[in-house]
N, C-alpha and C positions, 0 to 999 in steps of 0.2 A: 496224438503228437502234441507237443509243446502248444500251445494257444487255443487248445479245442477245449470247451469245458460244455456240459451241460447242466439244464438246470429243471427244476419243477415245484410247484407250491404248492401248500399242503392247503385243503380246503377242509378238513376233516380232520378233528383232531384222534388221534386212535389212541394208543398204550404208551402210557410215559415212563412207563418202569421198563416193559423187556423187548427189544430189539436185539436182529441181526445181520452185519452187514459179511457177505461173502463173494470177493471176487480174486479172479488170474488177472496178474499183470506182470507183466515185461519192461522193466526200466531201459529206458534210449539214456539216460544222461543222471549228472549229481543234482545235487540241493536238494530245498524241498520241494516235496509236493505234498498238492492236496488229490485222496482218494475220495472221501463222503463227508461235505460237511453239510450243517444244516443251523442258518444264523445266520447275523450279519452283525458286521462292529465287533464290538467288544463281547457281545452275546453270541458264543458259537459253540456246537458239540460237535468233536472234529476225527477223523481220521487219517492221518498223513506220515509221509516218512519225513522227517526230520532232518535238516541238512546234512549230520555227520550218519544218514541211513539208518538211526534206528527209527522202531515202527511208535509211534503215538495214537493212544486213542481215549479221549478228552474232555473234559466239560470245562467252557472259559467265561468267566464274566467279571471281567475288570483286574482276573485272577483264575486262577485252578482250581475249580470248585472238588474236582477229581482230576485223576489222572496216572496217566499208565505210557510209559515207556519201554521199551524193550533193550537188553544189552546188546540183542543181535544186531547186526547191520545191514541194510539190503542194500547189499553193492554192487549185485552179478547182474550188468547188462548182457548179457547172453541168452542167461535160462528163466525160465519162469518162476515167480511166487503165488502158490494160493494162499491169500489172506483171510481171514476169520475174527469179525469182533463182535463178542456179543454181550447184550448186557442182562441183568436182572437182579433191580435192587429190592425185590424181596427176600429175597437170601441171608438167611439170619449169620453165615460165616462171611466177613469182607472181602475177605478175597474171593470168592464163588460169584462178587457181584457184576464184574468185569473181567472180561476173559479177551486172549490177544490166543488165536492159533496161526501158525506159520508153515506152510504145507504139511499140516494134519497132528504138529505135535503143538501142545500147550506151553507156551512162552512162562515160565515161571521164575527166570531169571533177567530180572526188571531193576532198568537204570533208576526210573521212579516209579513207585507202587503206591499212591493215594488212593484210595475207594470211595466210591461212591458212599453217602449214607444211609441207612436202613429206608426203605421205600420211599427214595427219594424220586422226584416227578425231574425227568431231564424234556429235553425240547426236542429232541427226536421224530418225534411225531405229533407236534401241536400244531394247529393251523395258526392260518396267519405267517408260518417259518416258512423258508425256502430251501429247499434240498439242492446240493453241488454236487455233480459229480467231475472228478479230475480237475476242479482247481479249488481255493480257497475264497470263500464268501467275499472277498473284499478287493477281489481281481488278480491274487496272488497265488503264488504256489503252483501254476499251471502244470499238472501230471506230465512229464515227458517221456511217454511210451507206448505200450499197446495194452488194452485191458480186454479180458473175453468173459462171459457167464459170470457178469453181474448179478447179483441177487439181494434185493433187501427185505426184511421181515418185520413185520411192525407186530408185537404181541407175544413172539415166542425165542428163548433164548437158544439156539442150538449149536450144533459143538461142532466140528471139523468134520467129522465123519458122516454127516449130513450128505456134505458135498465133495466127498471123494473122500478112496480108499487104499491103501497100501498093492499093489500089485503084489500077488505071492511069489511069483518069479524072480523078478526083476527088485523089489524091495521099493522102487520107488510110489510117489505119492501120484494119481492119476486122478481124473475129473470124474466126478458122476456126473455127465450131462443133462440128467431128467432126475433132479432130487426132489422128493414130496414134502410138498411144504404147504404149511396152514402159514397164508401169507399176511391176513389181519389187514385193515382199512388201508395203509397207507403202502404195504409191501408192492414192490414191483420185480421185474426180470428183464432185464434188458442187455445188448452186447451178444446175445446168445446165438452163437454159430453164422455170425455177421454183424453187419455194421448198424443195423436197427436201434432208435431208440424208441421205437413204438412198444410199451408196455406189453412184454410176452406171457403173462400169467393172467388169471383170468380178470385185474382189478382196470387195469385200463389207465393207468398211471404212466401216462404218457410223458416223455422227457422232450426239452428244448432244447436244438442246438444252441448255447450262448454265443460263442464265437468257433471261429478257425474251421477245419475242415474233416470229415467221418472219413477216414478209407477204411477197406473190409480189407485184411491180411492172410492171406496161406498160413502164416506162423500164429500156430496156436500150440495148448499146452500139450498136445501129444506128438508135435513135430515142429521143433526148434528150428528156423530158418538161419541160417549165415547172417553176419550183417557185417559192416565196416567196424574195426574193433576201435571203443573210445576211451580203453586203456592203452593203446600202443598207439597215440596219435600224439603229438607235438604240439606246442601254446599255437604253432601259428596256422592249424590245418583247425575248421569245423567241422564239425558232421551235423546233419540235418535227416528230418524226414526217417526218425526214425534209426537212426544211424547209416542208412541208405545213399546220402548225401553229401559229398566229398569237397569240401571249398578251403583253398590257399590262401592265404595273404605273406606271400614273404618270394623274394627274387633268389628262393634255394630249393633243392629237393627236397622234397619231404614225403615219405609215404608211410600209407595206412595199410595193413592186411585185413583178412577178413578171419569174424571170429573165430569161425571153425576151418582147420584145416583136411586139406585132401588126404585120405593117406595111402597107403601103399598098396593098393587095388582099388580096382571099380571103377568107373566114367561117371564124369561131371561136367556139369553147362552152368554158367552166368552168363549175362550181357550186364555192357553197359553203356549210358549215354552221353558224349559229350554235351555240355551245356554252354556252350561259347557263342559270341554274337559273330565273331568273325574264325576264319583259319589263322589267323596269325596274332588274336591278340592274347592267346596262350596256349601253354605247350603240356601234354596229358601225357601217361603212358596207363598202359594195361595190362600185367601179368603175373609173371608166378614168382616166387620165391623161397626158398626152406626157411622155417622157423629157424634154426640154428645158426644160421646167418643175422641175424636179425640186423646186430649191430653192426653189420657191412653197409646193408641196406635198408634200413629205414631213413636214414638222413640224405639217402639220393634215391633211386626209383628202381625197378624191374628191371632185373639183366644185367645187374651191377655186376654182380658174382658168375664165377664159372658154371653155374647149376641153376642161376634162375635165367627168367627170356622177360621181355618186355616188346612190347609193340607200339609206337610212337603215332602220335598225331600228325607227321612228316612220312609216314609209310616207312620209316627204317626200322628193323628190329635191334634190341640190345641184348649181345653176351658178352659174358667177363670184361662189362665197363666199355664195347667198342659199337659200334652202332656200323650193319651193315643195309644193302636193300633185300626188300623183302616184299612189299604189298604195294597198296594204294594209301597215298592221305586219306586222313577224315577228314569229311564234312560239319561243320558246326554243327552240326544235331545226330551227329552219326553214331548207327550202335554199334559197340564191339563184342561179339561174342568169343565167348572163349571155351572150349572143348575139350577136356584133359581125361585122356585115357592112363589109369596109371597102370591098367593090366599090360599093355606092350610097353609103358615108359614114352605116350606120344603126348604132344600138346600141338593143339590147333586153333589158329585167329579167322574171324570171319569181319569183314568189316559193310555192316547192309545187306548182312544174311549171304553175301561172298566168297568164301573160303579164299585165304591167299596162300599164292604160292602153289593154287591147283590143289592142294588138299581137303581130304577125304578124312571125315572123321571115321565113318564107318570100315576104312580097310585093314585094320586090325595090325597084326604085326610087320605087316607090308610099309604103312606109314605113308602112303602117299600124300607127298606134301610137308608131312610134319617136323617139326623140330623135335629132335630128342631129349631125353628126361632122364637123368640119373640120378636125383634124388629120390629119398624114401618119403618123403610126404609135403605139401606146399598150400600156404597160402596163396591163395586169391590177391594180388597188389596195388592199388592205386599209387599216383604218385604226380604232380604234379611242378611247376615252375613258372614263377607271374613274370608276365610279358607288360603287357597294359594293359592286360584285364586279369581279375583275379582266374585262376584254374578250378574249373567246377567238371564234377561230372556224378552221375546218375548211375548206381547199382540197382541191378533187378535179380537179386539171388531165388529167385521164385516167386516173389509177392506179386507180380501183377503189375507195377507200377514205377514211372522214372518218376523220381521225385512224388507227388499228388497227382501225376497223371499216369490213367491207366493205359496200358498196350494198347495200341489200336485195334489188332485185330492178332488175337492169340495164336500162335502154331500150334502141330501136335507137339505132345509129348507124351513119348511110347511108353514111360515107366509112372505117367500120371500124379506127378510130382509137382508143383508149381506152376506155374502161366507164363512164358518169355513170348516179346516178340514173335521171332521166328521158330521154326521148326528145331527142336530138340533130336541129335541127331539116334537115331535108334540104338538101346543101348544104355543111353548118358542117363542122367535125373539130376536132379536142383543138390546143392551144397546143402544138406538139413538133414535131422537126426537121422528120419524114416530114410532119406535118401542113402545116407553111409550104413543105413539097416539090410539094405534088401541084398 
């Protein structure tokens, strides 16, 4: 996330000609970021996405000694990139010397295309340098996302396909989890299938957390979690934590959906957490909505429309814009779960693992308890309204975690999908690819 960077010094100098840096990462937000730098000041060899999202990857000293930009943009907070830069300035064609892959195909359509020069010695891997990961040597550029199966190489140039490979079925680009690599003095593995920055390759090239905080995330590149969408969010709403993080500044509605929608079968669970010091010093909702509405309801909250519901920090629920009783208030720290069956068309609020209104997620087309559903597919909605304190609240679409803290003590979940809270009712599974897969 945003302010976490690590870091390591190189006490060894190794190979100054061929390096490779290979990781997955998932953008939370814009600007730049820093992926792998190694330098400091003016002196830096850098890898980073560039504020208008395209990819950089660099050599700087008081200038561009080289350098490579991409026309592409990485702009999709949603889904994953595997990234690929490798170098090798013995390479008698220039452009062979510098290489940018973006899950699995070779970038050759370049904003800027300066090359390195014939067997030129970059800093890579000279001692006495400091290696970054996820921010920029100079305190800037903090990465604002998730990265998984870190890899760097010090000595060997290798190509995409190294580290993942086309799926025959499906077409797309997939992880080799255990790629073989001659990793040379200074190469390490880190991030691999957790939050570790203990050097996972056999060199011991152990990383520092610099600042901010590690969480280990469900969402990896073979199953895309939900998250709060930070394209369909308004100047005065943030998201934090990943996009997981929901905060107001403005005395109007405003809501955020979640990126992925439900669609027209299957059963799904979120929770979520208020984050309030008191009950009344503001006001939350939680619930569903059709995309196709959007512009009903994104400038006011859940339940605006005939076809969405919303459930209130006051216990009343909202349809078509009226707010009736229905539950219990929250509690300042209270979770809200939320339970939608779209195979009967039912949707069900739990508030502190409660069910209200006597509702039964598990009773199928009986519906006990439930509110009915006649839309074809729905986002996930937050939505909030500042009182005297701004409106915060916490999504747990399966990762584990309200904000940086993790569940206290995890339920089952029958379809093995995500970690919430409470118990997952039989049936349901997390909002994420695998999950609309099964």
């Amino acid at each position: 996330m945003a302010s976490t960077f690590l870091s390591r010094s190189i006490s060894s100098t190794g190979n100054q000609q061929k390096m490779t840096f290979s990781a997955w990462i998932k953008r939370s937000g814009s600007g730049t970021h820093g992926l792998f730098v190694t330098g400091t000041g003016s002196a830096r060899s850098m890898i980073l996405i560039e504020s208008d999202g395209k990819l950089q990857f660099s050599r700087y000293n008081g200038g561009y000694i080289w350098h490579l930009a991409t026309n592409r943009k990485l702009r999709d907070t949603n889904g994953w990139y595997h990234i690929v830069c490798a170098l090798d300035t013995t390479q008698s064609t220039d452009s062979n010397r510098a290489k940018i892959y973006i899950n699995g195909v070779q970038e050759t359509s370049l904003a800027t295309s300066s090359y390195p020069s014939l067997n030129y010695m970059d800093n890579f891997n000279l001692t006495g340098e400091t290696q970054y990961v996820g921010q920029d040597s100079d305190g800037n550029f903090d990465f604002d996302g998730i990265m998984s199966h870190v890899h760097y190489i010090d000595g060997t140039a290798y190509d995409a396909s190294t580290f993942g490979s086309t799926d025959a079925t499906t077409g797309e680009w997939k992880i080799n989890t255990s790629p073989t690599l001659t990793m040379g003095t200074n190469g390490f593995t880190i991030l691999k299938d957790g939050n570790t920055i203990t050097d996972q390759s056999s060199n011991s090239n152990n990383f520092t957390l610099g600042a901010g905080t590690l969480t280990n995330s469900e969402d990896c590149p073979s199953n895309v979690f939900a998250t709060l969408n930070p394209l369909a969010t308004f100047a005065n709403i943030t998201l934090t934590n990943g996009n997981n993080t929901y905060t107001l500044n403005a005395g109007t509605w405003e809501s955020t959906p979640s990126t992925l929608a439900v669609p027209s079968s299957g059963k799904y669970y979120t929770e979520f957490k208020w984050n309030a010091s008191s009950t009344s010093a503001q006001y939350m909702m939680v619930g569903v909505e059709e995309p196709k509405n959007f512009t009903a309801w994104s400038t006011q909250y859940p339940g605006y429309t005939s076809t969405g519901y919303g459930y209130g920090w006051d216990g009343d629920k909202r349809n078509n814009a009226s707010n009736s009783s229905y539950g219990a208030a929250w509690g300042a720290t209270s979770i809200i779960g939320v339970a939608i069956d779209m195979d009967n068309k039912k949707l069900y609020f739990h508030k502190d693992g409660v069910y209200q209104n006597s509702g039964v997620p598990t009773s199928g087309s009986t519906g006990t308890g439930a509110l009915s559903l006649t839309g074809d597919e729905y986002y996930l909605v937050v939505s909030g309204y500042k009182n005297s304190e701004n409106p915060s609240i916490h999504a747990n679409f399966g990762n584990g975690y309200f904000g940086t803290t993790a569940v206290s003590s995890a339920g089952t979940n029958a379809s093995g999908i995500g970690i919430f809270e409470y118990d997952v009712p039989t049936g349901y599974t997390a909002l994420s690819t695998k999950g609309l897969n099964l």
